[in-house]
C-alpha positions as CSV (number, residue, x, y, z in Angstrom):
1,X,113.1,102.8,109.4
2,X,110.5,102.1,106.5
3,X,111.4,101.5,103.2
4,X,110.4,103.9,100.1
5,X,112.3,102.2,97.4
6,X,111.8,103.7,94.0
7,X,111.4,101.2,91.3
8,X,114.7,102.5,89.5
9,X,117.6,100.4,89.5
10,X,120.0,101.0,92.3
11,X,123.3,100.1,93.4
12,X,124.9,100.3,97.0
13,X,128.1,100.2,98.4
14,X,129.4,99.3,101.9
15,X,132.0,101.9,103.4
16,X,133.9,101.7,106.3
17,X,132.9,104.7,109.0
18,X,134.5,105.3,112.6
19,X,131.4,103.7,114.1
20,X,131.4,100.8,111.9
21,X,130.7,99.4,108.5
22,X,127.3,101.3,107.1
23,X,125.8,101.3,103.6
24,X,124.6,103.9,101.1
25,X,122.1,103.0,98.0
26,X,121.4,105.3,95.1
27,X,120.3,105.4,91.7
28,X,120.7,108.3,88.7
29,X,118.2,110.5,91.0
30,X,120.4,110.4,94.0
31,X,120.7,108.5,97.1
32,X,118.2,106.0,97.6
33,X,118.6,104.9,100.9
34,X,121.7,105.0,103.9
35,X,122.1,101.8,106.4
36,X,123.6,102.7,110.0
37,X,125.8,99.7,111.3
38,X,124.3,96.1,111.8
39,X,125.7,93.2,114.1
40,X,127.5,91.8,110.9
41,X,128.0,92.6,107.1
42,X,125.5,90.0,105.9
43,X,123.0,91.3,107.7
44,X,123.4,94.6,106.1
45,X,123.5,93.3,102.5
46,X,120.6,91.1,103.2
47,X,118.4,94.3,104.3
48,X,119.8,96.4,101.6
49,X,118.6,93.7,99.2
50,X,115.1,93.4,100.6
51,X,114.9,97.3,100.6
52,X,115.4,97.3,97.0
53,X,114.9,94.1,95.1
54,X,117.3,94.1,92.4
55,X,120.0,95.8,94.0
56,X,123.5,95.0,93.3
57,X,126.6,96.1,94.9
58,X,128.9,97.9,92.6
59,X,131.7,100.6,93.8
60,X,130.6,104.2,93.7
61,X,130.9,106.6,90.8
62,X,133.3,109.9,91.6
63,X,130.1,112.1,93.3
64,X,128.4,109.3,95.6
65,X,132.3,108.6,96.7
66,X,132.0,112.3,97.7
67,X,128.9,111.2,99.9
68,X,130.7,108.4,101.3
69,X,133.5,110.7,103.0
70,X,131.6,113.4,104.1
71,X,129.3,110.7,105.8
72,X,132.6,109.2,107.0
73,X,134.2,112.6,108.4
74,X,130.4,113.5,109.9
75,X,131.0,110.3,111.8
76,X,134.1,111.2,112.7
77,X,133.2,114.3,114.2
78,X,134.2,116.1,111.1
79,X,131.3,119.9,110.3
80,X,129.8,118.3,106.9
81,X,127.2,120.0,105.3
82,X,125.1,116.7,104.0
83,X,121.9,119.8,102.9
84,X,122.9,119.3,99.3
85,X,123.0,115.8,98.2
86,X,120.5,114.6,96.0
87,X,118.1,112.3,97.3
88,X,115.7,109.9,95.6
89,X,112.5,110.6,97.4
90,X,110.4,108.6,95.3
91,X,107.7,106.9,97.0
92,X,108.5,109.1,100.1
93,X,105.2,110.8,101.4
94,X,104.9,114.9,100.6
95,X,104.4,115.0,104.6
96,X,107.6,113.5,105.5
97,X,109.3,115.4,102.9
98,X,108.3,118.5,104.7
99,X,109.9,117.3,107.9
100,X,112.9,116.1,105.9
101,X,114.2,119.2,104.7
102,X,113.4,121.2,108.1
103,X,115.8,118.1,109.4
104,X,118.3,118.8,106.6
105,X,118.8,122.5,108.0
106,X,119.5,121.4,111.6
107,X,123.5,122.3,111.2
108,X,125.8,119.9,112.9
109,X,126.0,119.9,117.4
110,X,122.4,121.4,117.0
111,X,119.3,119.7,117.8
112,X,115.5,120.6,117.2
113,X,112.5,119.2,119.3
114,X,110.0,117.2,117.7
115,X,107.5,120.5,118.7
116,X,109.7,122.9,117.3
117,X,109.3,121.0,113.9
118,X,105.9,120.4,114.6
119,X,105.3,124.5,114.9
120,X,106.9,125.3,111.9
121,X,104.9,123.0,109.9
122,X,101.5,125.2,111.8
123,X,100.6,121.4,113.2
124,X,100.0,120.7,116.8
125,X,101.5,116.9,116.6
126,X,104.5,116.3,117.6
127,X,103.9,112.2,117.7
128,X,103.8,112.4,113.6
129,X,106.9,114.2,113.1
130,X,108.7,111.3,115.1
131,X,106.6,108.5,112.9
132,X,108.0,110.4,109.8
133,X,111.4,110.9,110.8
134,X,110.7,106.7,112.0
135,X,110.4,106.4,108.3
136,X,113.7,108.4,107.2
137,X,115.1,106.1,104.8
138,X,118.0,108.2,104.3
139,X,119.3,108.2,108.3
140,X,122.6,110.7,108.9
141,X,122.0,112.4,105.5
142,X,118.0,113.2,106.6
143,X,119.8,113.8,110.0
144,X,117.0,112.7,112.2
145,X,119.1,112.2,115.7
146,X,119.7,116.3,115.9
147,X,115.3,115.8,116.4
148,X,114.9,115.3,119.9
149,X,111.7,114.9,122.8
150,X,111.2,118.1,124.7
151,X,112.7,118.3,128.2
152,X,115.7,117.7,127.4
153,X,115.0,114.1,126.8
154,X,116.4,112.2,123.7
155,X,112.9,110.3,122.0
156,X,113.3,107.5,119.8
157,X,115.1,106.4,116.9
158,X,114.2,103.2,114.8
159,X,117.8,102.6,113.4
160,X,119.6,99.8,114.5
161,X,120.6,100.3,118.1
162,X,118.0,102.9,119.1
163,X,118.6,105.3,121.9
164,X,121.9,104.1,122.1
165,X,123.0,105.1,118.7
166,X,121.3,108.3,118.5
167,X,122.9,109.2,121.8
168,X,126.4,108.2,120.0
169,X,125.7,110.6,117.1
170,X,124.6,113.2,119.3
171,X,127.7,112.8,121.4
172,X,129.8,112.5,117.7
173,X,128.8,116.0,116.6
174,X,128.7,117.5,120.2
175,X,125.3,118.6,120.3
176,X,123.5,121.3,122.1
177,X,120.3,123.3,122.4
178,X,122.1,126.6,123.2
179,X,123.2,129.2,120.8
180,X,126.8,129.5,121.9
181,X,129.2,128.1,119.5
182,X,130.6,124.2,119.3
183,X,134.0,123.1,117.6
184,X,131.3,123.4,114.6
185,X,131.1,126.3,114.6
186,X,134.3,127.8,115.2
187,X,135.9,125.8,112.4
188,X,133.1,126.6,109.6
């Protein structure tokens, strides 16, 4: 994951989830960044506070507390919708933007290909949707795990624990490439 910190002054928070402790930074523009589990707390705060210099921990306001337990109930195999919250894409290049909100539309226990996102963008490189969504600062709410290699096979993911962890949120939500309905689905 690369950083695209704004140069507003953020906060973050650290929340417990059913697959472990993650963070969530934001600002007044929205969510500035998200941080999947680490080996320990500390290690979390200390790459929160190199993400965004200045950052101080603070509990969250009334509407990023909202964020907090739909991310918690997502990880808990729980349909959220995470489309609408408000992100800070400062610094965040126009092309990965693009591939952001095509990843944003991926519902729950779906997946797209890299190629499929490719197509719709009218690029033939699939390779630079996978460095953008390597970039995704906002991991889970920018759901880049539903974005998966063609053939069935799963691609990379440069959160901490890799394959492994995008495998575990695949597995979370239930995913699947068909078009018959998941527990998703039938409870939206």
């Amino acid at each position: 994951m690369q950083d695209h910190p704004s140069d507003r002054e953020a906060s973050y928070t650290l929340f417990d989830t059913p697959i472990g402790v993650c963070g969530l930074a934001w600002n007044e523009r929205g969510i500035a960044g998200f941080q999947l589990p680490e080996e320990d707390v500390s290690g979390m705060r200390s790459r929160l506070a190199k993400r965004f210099p200045g950052i101080r921990e603070t509990p969250p306001p009334p509407d990023i507390r909202a964020v907090i337990d739909d991310v918690a109930a997502l990880l808990g195999g729980e349909a959220r919708d995470l489309s609408a919250v408000p992100l800070d894409m400062d610094g965040v290049p126009e092309f990965d933007r693009r591939i952001y909100e095509i990843a944003r539309s991926i519902p729950p226990g779906r997946v797209l290909t890299y190629g499929e996102i490719a197509s719709r963008l009218r690029i033939d490189n699939a390779r630079a949707i996978g460095q953008a969504l390597g970039r995704n600062p906002f991991t889970v709410i920018v759901p880049c795990h539903r974005v998966v290699a063609a053939g069935g096979k799963l691609g990379g993911f440069s959160a901490n624990g890799g394959a492994t962890t995008k495998r575990r949120l695949l597995a979370i939500e239930g995913a699947r490439r068909d078009e018959s309905p998941t527990l998703f689905d039938l409870i939206s």
